[in-house]
C-alpha positions as CSV (number, residue, x, y, z in Angstrom):
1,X,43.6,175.6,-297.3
2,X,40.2,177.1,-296.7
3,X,39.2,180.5,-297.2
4,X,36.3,182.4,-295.8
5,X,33.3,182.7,-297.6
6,X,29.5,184.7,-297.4
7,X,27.3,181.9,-296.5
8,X,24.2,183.9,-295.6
9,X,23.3,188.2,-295.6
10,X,19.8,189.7,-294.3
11,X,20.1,193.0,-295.9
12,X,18.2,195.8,-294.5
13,X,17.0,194.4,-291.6
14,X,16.0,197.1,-288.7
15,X,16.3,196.8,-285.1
16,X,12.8,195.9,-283.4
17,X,14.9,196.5,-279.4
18,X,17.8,196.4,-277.5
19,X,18.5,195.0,-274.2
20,X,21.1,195.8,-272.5
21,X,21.2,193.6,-269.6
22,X,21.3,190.1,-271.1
23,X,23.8,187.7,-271.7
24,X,24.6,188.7,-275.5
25,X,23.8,187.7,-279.1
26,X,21.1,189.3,-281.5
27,X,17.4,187.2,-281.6
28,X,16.3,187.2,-285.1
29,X,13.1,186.4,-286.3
30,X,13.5,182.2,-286.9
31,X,11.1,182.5,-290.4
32,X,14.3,184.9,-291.4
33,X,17.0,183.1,-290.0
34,X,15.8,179.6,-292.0
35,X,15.4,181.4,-295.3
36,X,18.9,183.2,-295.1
37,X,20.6,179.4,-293.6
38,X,21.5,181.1,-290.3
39,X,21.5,178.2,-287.6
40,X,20.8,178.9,-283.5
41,X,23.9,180.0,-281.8
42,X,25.8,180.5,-285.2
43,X,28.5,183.1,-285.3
44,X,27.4,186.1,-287.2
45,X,28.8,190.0,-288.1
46,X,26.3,192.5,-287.6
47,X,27.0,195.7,-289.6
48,X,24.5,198.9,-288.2
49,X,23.7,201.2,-291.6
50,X,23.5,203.9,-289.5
51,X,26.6,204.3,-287.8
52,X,29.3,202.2,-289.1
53,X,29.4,200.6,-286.2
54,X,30.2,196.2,-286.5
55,X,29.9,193.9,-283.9
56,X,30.0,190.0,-283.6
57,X,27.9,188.1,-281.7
58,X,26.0,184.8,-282.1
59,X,22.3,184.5,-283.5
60,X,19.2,182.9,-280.9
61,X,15.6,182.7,-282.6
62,X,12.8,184.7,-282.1
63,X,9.1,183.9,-282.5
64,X,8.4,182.9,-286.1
65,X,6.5,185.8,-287.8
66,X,7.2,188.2,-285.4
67,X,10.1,190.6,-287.7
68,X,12.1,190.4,-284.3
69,X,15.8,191.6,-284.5
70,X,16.4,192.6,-281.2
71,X,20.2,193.4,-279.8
72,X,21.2,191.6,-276.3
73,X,23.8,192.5,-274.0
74,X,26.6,194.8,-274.4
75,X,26.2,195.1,-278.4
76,X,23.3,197.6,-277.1
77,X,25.3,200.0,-276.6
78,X,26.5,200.3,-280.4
79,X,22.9,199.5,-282.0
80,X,20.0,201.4,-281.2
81,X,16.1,200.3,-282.0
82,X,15.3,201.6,-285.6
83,X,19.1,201.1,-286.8
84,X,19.3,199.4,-289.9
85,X,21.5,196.5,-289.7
86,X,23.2,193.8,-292.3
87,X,23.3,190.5,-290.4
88,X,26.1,188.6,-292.6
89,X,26.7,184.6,-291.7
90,X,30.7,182.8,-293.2
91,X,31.4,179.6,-293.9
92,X,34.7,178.1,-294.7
93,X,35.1,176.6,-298.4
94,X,37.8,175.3,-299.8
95,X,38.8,177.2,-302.8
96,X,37.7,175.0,-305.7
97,X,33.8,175.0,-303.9
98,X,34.1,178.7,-303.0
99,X,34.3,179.2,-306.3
100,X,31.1,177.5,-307.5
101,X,29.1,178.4,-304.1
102,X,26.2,181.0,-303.5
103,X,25.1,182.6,-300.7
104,X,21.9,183.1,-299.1
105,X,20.9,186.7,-300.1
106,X,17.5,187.6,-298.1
107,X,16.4,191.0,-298.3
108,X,13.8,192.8,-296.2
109,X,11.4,195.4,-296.1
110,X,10.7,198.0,-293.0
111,X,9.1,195.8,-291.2
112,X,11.9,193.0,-291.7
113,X,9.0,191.2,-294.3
114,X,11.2,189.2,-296.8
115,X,10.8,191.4,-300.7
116,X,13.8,189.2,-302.3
């Protein structure tokens, strides 16, 4: 049996846009999505600070160095630019490795700069 596990978390991160009219997923800056182990097109729960509001979508890179988190499609209509978001990745582990296993714990700044 596997269970679910926290693979990745960017804590803190705030919205740089939203665009409504697009196909859907959140673009994250690709300098943040390597250092918390979130791959392109990966799966991934996006939990707005502000609001309560959770969505889930899939992750596309933006420009490297750019601080990008920017919210396409219909998820625009639950986060707004300046919302501060918790971008969370899960893997599945079986139990005995779950147990052992860390995740990828990346936490930013204002301007979605990498402090831990």
């Amino acid at each position: 049996m596997f269970v679910k596990i926290l693979k990745s978390k960017l804590h803190r991160a705030r919205v740089t846009d939203a665009k409504l009219h697009y196909a859907g997923s959140i673009a994250i800056d690709s300098v943040l999505m390597e250092a918390a182990g979130i791959l392109p097109y990966e799966s991934v729960l996006v939990a707005d600070v502000m609001n309560g509001n959770r969505l889930e979508t899939y992750a596309v890179s933006a420009e490297a160095g750019s601080g990008e988190i920017v919210i396409l499609g219909a998820a625009a209509q639950l986060v707004q630019p300046k919302d501060i978001v918790i971008v969370l990745g899960f893997g599945y582990l079986m139990p005995d490795e779950a147990r052992d296993f860390t995740p990828k714990v990346v936490v930013l700044d204002e301007n979605n700069r990498i402090i831990k």
